[in-house]
C-alpha distance (Angstrom), angle and dihedral (degrees) to the residues before:
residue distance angle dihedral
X1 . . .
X2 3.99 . .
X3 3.83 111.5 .
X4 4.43 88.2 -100.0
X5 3.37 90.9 63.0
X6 4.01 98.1 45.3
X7 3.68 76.7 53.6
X8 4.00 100.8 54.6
X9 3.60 85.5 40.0
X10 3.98 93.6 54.0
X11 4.17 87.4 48.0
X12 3.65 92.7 48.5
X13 3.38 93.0 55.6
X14 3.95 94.3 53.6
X15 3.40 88.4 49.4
X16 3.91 97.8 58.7
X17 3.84 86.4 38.9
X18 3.65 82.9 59.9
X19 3.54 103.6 46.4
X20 3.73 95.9 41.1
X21 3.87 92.9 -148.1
X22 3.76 96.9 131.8
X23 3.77 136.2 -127.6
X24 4.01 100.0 10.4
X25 4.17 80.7 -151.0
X26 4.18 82.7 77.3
X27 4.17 94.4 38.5
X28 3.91 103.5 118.1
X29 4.00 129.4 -159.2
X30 3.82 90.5 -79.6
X31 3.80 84.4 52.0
X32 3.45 90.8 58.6
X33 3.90 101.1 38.6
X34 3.40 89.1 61.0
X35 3.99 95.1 50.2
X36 3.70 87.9 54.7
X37 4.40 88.0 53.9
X38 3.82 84.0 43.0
X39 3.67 94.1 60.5
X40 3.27 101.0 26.5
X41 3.98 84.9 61.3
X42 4.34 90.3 43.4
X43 4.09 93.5 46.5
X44 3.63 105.3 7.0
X45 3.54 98.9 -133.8
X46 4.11 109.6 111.1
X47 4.00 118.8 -133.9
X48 3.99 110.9 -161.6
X49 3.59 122.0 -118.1
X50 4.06 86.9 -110.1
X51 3.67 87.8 58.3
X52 3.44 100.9 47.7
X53 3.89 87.6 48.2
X54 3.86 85.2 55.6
X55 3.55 94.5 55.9
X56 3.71 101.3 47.9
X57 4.01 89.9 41.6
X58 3.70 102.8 -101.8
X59 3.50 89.6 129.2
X60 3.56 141.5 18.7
X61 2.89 126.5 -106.0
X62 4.21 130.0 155.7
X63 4.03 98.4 -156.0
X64 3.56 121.7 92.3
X65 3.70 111.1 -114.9
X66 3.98 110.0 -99.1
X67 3.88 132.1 -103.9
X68 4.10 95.5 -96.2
X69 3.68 87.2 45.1
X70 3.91 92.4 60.1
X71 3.63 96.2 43.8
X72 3.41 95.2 52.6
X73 3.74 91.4 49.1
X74 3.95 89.3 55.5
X75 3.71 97.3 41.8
X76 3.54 85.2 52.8
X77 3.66 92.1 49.0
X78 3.85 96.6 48.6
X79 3.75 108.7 -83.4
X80 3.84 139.0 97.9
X81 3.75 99.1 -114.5
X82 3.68 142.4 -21.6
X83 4.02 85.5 -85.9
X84 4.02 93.7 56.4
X85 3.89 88.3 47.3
X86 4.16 93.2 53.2
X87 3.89 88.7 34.7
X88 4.07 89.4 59.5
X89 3.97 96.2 39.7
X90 3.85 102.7 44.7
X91 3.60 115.1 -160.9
X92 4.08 97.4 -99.3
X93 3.33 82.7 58.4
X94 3.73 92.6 54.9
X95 3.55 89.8 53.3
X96 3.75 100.8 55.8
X97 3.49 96.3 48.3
X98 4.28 82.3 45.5
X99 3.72 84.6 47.7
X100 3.59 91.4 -123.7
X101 3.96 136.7 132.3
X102 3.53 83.4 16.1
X103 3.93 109.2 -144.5
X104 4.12 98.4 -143.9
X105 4.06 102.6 77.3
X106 4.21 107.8 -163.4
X107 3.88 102.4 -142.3
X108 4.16 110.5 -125.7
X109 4.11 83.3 -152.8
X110 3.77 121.2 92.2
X111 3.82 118.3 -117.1
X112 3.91 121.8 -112.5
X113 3.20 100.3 -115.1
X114 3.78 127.1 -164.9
X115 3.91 111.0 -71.7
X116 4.13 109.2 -124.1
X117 3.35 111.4 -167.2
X118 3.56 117.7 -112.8
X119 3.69 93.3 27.1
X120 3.63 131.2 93.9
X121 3.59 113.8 -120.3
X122 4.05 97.6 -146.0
X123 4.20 74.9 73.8
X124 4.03 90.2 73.4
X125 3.21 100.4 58.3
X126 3.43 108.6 77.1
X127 3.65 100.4 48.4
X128 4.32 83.5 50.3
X129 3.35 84.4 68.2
X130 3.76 109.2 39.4
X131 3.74 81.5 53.2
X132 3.97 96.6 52.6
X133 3.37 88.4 49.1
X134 4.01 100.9 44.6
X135 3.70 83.1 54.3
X136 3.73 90.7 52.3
X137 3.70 91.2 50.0
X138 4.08 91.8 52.2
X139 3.27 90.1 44.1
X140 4.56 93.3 57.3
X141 3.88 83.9 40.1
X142 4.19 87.0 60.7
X143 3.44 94.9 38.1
X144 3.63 96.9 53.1
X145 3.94 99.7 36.5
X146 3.98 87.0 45.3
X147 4.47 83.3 53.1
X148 3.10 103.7 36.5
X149 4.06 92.3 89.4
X150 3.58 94.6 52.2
X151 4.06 102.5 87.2
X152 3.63 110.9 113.0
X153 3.69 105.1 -108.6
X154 3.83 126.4 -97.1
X155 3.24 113.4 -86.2
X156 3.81 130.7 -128.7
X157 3.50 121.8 -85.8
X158 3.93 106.7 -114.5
X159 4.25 127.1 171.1
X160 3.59 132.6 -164.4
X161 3.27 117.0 168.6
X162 4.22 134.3 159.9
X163 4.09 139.1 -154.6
X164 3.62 114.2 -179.2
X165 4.03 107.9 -140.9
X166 4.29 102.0 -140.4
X167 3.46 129.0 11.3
X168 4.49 82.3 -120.7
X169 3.71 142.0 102.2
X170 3.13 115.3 -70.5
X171 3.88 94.7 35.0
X172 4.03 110.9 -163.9
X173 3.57 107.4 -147.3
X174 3.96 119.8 -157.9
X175 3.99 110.8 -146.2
X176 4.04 106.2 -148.6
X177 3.92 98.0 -152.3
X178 3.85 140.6 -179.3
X179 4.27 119.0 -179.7
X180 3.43 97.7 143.0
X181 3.66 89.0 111.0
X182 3.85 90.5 72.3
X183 3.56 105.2 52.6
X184 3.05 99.8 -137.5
X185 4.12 146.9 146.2
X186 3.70 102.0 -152.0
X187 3.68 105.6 64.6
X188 4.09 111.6 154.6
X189 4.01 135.0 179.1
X190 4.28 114.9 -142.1
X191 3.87 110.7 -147.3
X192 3.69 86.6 -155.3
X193 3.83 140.4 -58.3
X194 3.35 97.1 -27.3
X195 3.54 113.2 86.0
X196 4.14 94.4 -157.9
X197 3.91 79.1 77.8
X198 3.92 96.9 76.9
X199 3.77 121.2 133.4
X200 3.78 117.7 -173.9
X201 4.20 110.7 -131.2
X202 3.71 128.7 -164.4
X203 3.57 109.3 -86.8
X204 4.32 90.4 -128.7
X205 3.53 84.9 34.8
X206 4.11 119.4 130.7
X207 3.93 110.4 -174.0
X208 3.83 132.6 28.0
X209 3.71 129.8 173.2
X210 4.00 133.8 -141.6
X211 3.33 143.0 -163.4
X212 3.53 118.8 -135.1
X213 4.17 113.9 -174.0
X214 3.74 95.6 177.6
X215 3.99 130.8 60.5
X216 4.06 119.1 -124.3
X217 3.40 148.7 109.9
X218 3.88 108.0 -81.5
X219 3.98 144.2 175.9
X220 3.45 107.3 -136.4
X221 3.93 105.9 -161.8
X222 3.90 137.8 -152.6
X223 3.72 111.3 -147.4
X224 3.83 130.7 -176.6
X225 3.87 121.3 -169.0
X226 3.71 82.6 -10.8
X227 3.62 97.3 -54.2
X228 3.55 126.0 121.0
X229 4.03 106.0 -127.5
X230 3.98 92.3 168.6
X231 3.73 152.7 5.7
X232 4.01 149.4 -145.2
X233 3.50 137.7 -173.0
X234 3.95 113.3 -129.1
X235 3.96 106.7 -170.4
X236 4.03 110.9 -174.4
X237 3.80 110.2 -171.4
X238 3.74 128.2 -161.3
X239 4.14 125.9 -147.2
X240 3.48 97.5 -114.3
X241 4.06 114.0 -56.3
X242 3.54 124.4 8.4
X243 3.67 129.1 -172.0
X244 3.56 124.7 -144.1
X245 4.00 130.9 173.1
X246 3.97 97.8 -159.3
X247 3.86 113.0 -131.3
X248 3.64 136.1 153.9
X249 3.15 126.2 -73.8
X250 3.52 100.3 -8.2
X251 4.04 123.8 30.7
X252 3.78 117.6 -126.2
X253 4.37 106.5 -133.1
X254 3.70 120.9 -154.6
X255 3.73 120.0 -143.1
X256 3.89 128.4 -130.5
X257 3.91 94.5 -81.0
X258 3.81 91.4 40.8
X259 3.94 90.8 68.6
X260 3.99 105.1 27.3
X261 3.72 107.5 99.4
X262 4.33 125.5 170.6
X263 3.97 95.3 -67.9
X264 3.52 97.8 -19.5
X265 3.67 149.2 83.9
X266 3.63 112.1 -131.2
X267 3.96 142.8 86.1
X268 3.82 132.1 -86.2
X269 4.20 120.1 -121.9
X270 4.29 83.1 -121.6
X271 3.81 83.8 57.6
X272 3.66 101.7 49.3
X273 3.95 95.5 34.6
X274 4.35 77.2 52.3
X275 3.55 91.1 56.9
X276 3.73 111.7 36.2
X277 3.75 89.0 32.4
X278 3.94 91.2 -134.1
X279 3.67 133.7 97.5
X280 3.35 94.1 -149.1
X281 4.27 112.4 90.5
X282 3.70 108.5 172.3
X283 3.60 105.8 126.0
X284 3.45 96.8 9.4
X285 4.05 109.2 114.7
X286 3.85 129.2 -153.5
X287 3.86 117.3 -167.2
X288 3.15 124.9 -153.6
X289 4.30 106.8 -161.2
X290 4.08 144.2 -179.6
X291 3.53 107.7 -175.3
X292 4.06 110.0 -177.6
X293 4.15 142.3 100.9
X294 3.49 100.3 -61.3
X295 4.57 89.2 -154.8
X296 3.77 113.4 -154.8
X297 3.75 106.9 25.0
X298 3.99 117.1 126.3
X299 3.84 90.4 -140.9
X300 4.47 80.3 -154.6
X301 3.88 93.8 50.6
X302 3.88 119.2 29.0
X303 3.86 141.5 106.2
X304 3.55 124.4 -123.7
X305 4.13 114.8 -163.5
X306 3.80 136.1 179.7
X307 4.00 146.9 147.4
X308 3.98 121.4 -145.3
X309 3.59 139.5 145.2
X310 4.03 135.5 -163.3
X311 3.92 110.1 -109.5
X312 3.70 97.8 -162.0
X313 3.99 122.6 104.4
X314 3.49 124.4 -114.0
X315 3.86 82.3 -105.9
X316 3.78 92.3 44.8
X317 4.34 85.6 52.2
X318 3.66 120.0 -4.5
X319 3.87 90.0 -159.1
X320 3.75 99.7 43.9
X321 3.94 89.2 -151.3
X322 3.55 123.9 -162.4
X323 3.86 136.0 -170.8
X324 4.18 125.4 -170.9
X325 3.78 103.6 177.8
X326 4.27 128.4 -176.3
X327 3.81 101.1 -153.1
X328 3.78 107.8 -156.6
X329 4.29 120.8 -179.3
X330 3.92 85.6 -107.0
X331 3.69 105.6 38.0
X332 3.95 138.2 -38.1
X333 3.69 142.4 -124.1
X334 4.01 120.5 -117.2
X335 3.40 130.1 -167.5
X336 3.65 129.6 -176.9
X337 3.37 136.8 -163.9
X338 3.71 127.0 -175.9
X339 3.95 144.5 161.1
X340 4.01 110.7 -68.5
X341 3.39 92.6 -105.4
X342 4.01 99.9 57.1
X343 3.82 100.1 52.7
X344 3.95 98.9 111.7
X345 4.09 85.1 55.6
X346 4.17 90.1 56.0
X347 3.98 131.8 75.1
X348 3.72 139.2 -163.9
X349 4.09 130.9 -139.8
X350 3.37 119.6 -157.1
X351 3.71 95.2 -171.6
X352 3.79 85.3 -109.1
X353 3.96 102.1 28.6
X354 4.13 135.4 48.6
X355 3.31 122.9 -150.5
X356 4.03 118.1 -170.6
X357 3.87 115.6 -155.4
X358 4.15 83.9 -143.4
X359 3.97 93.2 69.1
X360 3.98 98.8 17.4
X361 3.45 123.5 61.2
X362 3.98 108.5 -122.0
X363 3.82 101.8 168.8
X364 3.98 84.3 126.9
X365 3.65 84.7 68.4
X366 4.16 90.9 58.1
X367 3.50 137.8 90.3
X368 3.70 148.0 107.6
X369 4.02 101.2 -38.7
X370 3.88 91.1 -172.1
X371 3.67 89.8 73.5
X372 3.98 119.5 68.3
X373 3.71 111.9 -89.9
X374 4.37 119.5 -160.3
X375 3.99 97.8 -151.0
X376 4.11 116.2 -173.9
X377 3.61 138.5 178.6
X378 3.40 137.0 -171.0
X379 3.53 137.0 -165.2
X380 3.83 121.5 -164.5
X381 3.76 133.2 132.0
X382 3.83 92.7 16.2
X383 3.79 88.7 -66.0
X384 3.75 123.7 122.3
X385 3.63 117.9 -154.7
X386 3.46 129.5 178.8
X387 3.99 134.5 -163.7
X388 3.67 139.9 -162.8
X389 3.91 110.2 -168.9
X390 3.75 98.2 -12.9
X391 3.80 83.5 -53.0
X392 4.04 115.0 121.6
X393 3.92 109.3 -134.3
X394 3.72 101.0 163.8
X395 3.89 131.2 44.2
X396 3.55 106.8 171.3
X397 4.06 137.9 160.0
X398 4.11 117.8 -108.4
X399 3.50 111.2 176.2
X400 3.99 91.0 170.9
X401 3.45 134.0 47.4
X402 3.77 128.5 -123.1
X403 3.75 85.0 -119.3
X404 4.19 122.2 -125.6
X405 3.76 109.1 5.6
X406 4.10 101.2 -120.3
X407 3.84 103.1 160.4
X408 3.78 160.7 13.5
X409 3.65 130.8 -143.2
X410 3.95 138.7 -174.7
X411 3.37 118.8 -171.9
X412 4.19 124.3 -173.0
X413 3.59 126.4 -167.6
X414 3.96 90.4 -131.3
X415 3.66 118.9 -26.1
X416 3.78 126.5 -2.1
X417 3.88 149.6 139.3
X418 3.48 143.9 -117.3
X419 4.09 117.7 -153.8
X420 3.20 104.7 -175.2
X421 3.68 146.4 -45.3
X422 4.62 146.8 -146.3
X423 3.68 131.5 -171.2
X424 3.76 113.8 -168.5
X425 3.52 127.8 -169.2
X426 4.04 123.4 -173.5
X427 3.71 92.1 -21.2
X428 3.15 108.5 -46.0
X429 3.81 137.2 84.2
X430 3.47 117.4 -96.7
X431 3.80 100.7 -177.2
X432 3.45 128.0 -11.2
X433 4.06 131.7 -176.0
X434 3.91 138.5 -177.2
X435 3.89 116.6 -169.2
């Protein structure tokens, strides 16, 4: 074991002492989604589920894990960076508490002992030996017996577990549960990421059941006095393109004819005005959104392409907002696009990186949305870089990947359309679609 190794091994360790989840040989996927949303909230910098695995030997894998990888493993565990953590456990260290390169050497020479007269000396040397060793032997029997009440202490036994009940929107989704364990009276189920989505469960409860109005890839939580003991993944599909105006509490869906326009995909000002019974759009969103297993994209080397426009007048919706988002089973990509004069109220995920319009300056990102605009992105050599008209307006660093591509999304601020749309991955086109 090379001295890297002993110490990823050594880090590991405080880790799982940390979490107090038990033997990481019985951690599962959810296990490790959740470690990657635990450090991602400690160091901000996300590790993928596949990397995780890597590190923890789920997976093989020759290559040594990268420089961002190890930093965010020792942040996580305490320490500034990868450096501070090796500079405070130096490498003899490493191999005590590896048991290797032991420090105590046992001689294989006798000891001179004092000469007695009369007696032959060769007589010694048996009993020098016997005693070495006895003192060995009491000294393994302290060592252990003074150890052996320093393992973290079993955790409690927690499930969360979900079933969707159709393959339709809405989707209720029953939440098999178990938090007895904790004794506690604040037990609480996350719908996903956003934490308005909180419903309090009986804390000897079993089963609960949620609504979920909108498609995605989510990571339902179980939380208790805030905490979050467990998670699962809840992926709600669509069959092909759904339409959705968003509204509180309950979503408004378009049918087939609401959202086929003459070579486009999109909705009509008569339609919306029809449906939300205003003619008025600002801050009213339509999404557009293809929720599936998008096979054969390299999720760290593809290209994503598209050409859209917002329909709406400036009267209709002053800011002519627009949304094109990559959904991925770790994080996604958005990108927005508005009317020059609205940039400071839009924002823009890398996957790995936000950027706020407020404290950024995203004029790049501005123009006239009533005329059709080709947006692309491409993600190679952990570098994000985003175009508007064959114009880069984004460089950025993305040293993780947004995991397995599961989705695509348009969103319009009002009325808008979508032309037509490519992802690529490693030459070769992935999915491709012409409305």
């Amino acid at each position: 074991m090379t001295n890297n190794d002993k110490y990823l091994a050594k880090c590991r360790q405080l880790i799982e002492d940390t979490l107090s989840w038990g033997d990481s040989a019985g951690w599962t996927n959810d296990d490790f989604e959740d470690l990657s949303d635990k450090i991602a909230e400690k160091t901000a910098v996300r590790l993928s589920i596949s990397t995780l695995k890597r590190i923890w030997g789920k997976v093989r894998y020759e290559s040594s894990p990268t420089a961002s990888t190890l930093n965010a493993l020792a942040r996580f565990s305490g320490y500034e960076s990868w450096r501070d953590f090796q500079h405070k456990h130096p490498a003899d260290e490493e191999n005590k508490a590896t048991g290797e390169a032991v420090a105590v050497e046992i001689s294989t020479e006798p000891q001179t002992p004092a000469v007695v007269p009369g007696i032959r000396r060769a007589r010694y040397v048996p009993f020098a030996v016997f005693g070495v060793a006895g003192l060995i032997v009491l000294g393994l029997i302290s060592f252990f017996s003074t150890h052996k009440t320093d393992k973290p202490p079993t955790p409690p036994v927690v499930k969360f577990e979900s079933r969707k009940t159709t393959d339709e929107l809405p989707n209720s989704v029953i939440f098999d549960y178990d938090a007895s364990a904790f004794h506690s009276d604040n037990v609480v189920i996350q719908q996903n990421w956003d934490t308005t989505r909180r419903q309090n469960v009986p804390p000897d409860g079993k089963q609960v059941a949620s609504i979920y109005y909108y498609p995605g890839y989510f990571k339902a939580k179980l939380l208790v006095d805030g905490d979050i003991k467990k998670q699962t993944s809840v992926f709600i599909k669509t069959k092909g393109w759904k339409g959705i105006i968003e509204k509180k509490p309950v979503p408004i869906y378009l049918n087939a004819g609401d959202i086929k326009q003459k070579d486009a995909m999109g909705i009509s000002s008569a339609t919306l005005r029809e449906k939300t019974g205003s003619p008025v759009f600002s801050d009213t969103w339509v999404d557009f959104t293809n929720v599936r297993n998008f096979d054969g994209v390299d999720s760290a080397n593809f290209t994503f392409e598209t050409t859209v426009h917002n329909t709406s007048t400036v009267e209709e919706s002053l800011c002519r907002k627009i949304k094109i988002t990559l959904l991925g089973t770790n994080t996604a990509i958005i990108v927005p696009l508005s009317d020059k004069g609205c940039i400071a109220d839009i924002g823009v995920l890398t996957g790995y990186q936000w950027f706020s319009g407020k404290d950024t300056d995203l004029s790049a990102f501005g123009g006239d949305m009533g005329k059709f605009q080709h947006v692309a992105f491409t993600l190679e050599k952990q570098r994000l870089k985003i175009y508007l008209n064959n114009v880069m307006i984004l460089d950025a660093k993305q040293p993780i990947t947004i995991g397995d591509v599961i989705g695509i999304r348009y969103e319009f601020e009002g009325t808008g359309e979508v032309k037509d749309v490519k992802l690529s991955s490693g030459g070769k086109v992935a999915y491709e679609e012409k409305f």
